[in-house]
C-alpha positions in Angstrom: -83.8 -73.0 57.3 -81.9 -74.4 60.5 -78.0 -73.0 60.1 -74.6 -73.1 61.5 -75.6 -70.9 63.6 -77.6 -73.0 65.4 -74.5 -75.4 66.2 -72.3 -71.8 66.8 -74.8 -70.8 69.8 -73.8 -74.1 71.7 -71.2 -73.5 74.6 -68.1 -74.5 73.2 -67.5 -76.6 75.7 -70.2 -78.6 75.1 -69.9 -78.4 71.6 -66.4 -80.4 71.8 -68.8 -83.2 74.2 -71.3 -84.0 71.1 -70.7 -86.4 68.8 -71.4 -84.7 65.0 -71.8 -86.4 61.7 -72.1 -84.6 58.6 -74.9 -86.5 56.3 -74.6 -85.4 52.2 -77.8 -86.6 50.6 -78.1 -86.0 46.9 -81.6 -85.2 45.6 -82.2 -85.4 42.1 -84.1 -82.4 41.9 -82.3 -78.9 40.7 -85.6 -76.8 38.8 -88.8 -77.1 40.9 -88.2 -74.4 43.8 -91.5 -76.2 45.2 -89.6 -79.7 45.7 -86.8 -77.7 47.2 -88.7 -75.7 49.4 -90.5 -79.0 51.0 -87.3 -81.3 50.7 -85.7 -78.6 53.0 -88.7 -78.3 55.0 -88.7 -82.0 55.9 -85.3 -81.7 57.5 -85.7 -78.3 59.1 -88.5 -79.6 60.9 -86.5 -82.4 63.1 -84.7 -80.7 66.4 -81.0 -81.0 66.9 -80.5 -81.1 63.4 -78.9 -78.4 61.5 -79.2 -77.8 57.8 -76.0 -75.9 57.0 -75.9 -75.7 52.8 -78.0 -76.7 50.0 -76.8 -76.5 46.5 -78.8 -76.6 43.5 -77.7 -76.8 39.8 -80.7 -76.9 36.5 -78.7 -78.4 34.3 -77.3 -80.5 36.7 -81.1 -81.5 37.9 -79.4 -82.0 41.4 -79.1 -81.0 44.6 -76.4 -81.6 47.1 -77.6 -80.9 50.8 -75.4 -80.9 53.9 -77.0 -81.4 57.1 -75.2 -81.7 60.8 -76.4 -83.3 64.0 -76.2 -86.8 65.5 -77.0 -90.0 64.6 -80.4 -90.7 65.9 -81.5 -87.0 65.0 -79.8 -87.4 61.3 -82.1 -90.5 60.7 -85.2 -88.9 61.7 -84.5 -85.7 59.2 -83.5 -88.4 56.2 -86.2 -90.1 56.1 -88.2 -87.4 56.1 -86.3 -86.2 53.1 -86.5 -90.0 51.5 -90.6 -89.6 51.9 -90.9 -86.2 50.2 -88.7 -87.5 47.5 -90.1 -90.6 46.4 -93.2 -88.6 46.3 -92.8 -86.2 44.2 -89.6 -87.2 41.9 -89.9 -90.0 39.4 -87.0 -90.5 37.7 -88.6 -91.9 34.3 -89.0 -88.0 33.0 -85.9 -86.9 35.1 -83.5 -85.4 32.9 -80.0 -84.1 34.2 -76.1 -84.1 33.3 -75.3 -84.9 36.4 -75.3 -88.8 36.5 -78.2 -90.6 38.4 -80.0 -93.8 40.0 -82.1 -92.4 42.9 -84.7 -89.3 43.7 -82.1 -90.0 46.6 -79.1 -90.7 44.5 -76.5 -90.8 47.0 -76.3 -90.6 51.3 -72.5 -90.3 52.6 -72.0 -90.3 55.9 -68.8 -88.1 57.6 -67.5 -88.5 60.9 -67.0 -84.9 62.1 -66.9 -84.5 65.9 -66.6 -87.2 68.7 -67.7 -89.7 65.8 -65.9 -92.4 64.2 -66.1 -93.9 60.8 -67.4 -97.1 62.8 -70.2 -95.0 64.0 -71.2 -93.7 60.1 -70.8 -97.1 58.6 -73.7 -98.4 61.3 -75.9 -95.3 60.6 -75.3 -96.3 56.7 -76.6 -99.8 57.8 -79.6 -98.2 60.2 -80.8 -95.6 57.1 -80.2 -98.7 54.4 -82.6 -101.0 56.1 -85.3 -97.9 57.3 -85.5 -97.2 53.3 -85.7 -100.2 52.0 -88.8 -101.4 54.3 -90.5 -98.0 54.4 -89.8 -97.0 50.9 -89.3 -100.5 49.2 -86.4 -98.6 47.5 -83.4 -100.8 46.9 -80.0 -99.6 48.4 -76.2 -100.4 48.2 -73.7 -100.0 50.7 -70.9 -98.3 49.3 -67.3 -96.5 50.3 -66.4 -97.4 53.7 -69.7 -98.8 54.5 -69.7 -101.3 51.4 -70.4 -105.5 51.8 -68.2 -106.2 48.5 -65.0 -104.7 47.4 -66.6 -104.0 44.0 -69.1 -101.3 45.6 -66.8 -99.3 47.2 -66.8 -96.9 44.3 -70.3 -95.2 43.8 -69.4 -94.8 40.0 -69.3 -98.8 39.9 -72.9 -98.9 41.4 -74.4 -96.3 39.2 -73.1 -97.5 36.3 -75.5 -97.5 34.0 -77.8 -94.9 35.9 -81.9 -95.0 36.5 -82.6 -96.4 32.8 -79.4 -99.4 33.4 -80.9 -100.4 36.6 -83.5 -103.4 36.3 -80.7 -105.1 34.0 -78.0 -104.4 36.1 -79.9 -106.0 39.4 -80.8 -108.9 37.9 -77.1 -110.1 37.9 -76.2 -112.0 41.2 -73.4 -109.4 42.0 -75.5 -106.1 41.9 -78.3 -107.8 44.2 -79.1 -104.6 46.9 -77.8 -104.8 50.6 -81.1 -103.5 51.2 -84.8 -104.0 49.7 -86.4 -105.5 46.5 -84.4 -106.6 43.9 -85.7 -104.9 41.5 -85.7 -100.8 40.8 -88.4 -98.7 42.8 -90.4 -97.7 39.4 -90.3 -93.9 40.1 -87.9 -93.8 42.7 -84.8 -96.1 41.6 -82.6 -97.3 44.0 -79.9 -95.4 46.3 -76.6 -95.8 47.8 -75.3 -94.9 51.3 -72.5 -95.3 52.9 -69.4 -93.5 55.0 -66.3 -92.0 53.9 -63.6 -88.8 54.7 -64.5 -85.5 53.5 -64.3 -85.3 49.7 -64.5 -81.6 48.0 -66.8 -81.1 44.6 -65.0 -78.8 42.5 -66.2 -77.4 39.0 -64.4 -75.5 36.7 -66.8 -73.9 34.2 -65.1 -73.4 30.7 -66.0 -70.2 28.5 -66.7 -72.9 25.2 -69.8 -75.2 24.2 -67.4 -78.2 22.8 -68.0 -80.9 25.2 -65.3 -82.9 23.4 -63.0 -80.8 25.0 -64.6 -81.0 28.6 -64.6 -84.5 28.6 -60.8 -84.7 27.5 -59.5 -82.6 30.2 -61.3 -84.6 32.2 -59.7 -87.6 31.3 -56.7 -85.9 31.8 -56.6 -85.4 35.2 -58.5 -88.2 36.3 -56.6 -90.5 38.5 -57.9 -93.9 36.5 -56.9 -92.6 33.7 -53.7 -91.6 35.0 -54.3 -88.1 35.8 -53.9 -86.2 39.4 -54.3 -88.5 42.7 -57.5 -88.5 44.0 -59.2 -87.2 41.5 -62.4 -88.1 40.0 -64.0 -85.7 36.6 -66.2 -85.7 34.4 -67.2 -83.2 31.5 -70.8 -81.8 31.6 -72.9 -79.3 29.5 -74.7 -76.6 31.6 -77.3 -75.9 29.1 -78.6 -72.9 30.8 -75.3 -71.2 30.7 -74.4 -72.6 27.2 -70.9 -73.6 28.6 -69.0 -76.8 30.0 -67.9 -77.6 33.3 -65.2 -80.3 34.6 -66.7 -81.4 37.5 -64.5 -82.7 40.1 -64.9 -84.8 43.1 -61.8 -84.5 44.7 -60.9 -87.3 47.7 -57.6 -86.3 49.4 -56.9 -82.6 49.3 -53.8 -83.1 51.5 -52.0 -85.4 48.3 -53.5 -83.3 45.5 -54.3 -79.4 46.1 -57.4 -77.8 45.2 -55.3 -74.9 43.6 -53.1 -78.0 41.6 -56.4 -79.2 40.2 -57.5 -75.5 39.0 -54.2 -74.8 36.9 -54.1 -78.3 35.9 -57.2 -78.4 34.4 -56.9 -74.0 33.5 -53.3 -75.4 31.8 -55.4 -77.8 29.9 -57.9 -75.8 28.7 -55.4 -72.7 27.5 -53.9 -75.5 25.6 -57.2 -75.7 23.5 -57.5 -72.6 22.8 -60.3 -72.2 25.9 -60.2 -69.9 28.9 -61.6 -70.6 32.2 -65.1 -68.6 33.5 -64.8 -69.9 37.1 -64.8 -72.4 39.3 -67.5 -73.2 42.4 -67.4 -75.4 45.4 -70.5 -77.6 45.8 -71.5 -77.8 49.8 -68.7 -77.1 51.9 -65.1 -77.1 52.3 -62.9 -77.4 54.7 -60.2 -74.4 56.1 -57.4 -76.8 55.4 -58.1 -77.1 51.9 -58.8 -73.4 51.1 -55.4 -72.3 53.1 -52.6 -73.8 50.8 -55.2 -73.1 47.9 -55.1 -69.7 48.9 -51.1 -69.7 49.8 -50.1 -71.0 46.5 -52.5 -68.6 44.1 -50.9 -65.6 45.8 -47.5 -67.3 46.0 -46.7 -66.6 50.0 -43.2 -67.5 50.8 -43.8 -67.6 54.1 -47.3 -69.2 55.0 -48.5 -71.8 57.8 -52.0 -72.0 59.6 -51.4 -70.1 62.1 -51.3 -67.2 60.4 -55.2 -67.2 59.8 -56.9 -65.6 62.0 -59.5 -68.0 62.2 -57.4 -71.0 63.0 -55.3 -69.4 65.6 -58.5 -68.5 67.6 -59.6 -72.2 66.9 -56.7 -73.2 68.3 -56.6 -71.7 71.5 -60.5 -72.7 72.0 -62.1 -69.6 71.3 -63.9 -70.9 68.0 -65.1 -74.3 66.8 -63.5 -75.8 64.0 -65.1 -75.2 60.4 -67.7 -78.2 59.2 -65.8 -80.8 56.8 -66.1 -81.0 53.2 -68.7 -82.4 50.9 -69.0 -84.0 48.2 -71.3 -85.5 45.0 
């Protein structure tokens, strides 16, 4: 598997010349090690293109994979991943927690280095139209990328999921940017799109009542009046026998990572439920873990350039951390 290292053993020089966007795909495939094996094959196999983290969950049936390079090269590796998936997934025995529409439920695009959102909003556009004619799977535009103001939020497009879909398309407003207007049997439909970096964040409960996941949740969900972008949802993990609040979080620098743990650990304690753990899905970036890391051990005195990391980063001796993903 292709890794940071292989961006790492650039020059820095001419690392800070190339342009570098960060591509999320979400595969709805968490259990068969042989889909995951050729899924990562197919990207691994295009140059320039650098697979950095994959993340796959059973009960979740999902697998979040983030992948660096440019444009053109990005392309090449996801459709290579879109063929091996609408082969071998079909979503009409797919079973999961995780909400789905798509064997390729979801494609953000980030800009990371020398890119701009302009430039992931036309490579949304570019990977929309390749999938629809080569795959005839439908897709939206969504996020930053989206044609309507009512797709900008993915949860508004997968509403109803795989099994809501050929009802849901046949009403004017959820016509695709992209492809047939009707579902891909097997294969669903997708969404792509552009966006900043977005952390997932679970928080794994030591309990089996749902009930209670789903409340916290609600809690701290920014809809519902809850923390500032903040998205949750309560899961089951069936093959831990435990729940999870599962957290897409959108703006670390208005709500902290470390603010969403006790929030939801405050929550839990008030239900008589302690907290297992917590996980970050993909990647995350330095200036999310820092305060995280400031506030847990309660540092009076704390700024960035007391990591050694960041110091060397900024004097030009290292290349700045990959960005965050998200779900």
């Amino acid at each position: 598997m292709a890794t940071i290292l292989a961006l790492l053993a650039v020059p820095y020089n001419l690392l800070m010349t190339m342009t570098v966007i960060e591509a999320v795909p979400n595969v709805s495939e968490g259990r068969r090690g042989d889909v995951l094996e050729a899924l990562t094959a197919a990207v691994s196999q295009v140059p320039d293109v650098s697979l950095v983290d994959l993340c796959a969950d059973p009960s979740h049936n999902r697998c979040v994979m983030t992948i660096l390079g440019e444009a053109d090269h990005l392309l090449d590796a996801l459709l290579r991943l879109y063929d091996i998936a609408v082969q071998t997934i079909d979503l009409r025995t797919h079973h999961g927690v995780h909400p789905r529409m798509g064997a390729v439920d979801v494609v953000p695009f980030v800009p990371v280095r020398n890119a701009s959102m302009a430039d992931c909003v036309e490579l949304s556009r570019r990977l929309g139209s390749a999938v629809a004619d080569r795959f005839a799977v439908p897709v939206f535009l969504y996020a930053e990328a989206a044609n309507r103001p009512e797709r900008r939020a993915l949860e508004a497009i997968r509403c109803g999921q795989f099994e809501g879909l050929t009802a849901k398309m046949t009403a004017e407003p959820w016509q695709p940017d992209f492809g047939p207007t009707a579902p891909h049997p097997s294969a669903g439909a997708s969404a792509i799109g552009a966006r900043g970096p977005l952390i997932a964040f679970n928080i794994n409960l030591q309990s089996a009542d749902l009930a209670a996941a789903r409340a916290i949740a609600g809690t701290i969900r920014e809809r519902d009046g809850g923390l500032a972008g903040v998205k949750a949802l309560g899961l089951r993990l069936e093959h831990r026998g435990i729940v999870q609040v599962s957290v897409n979080l959108t703006d670390y620098t208005t709500t902290s990572l470390h603010q969403v743990f006790v929030t939801v650990e405050h929550e839990a304690t008030r239900r008589g439920i302690a907290v297992v753990d917590s996980e970050i899905v993909g990647l995350v970036p330095m200036a999310a873990m820092m305060p995280a890391a400031a506030a847990a051990l309660r540092l009076g005195r704390f700024s960035a350039n007391l990591v050694l990391e960041a110091r060397l980063e900024s004097v030009g001796a290292l290349p700045p951390p990959p960005p965050a993903v998200a779900r």
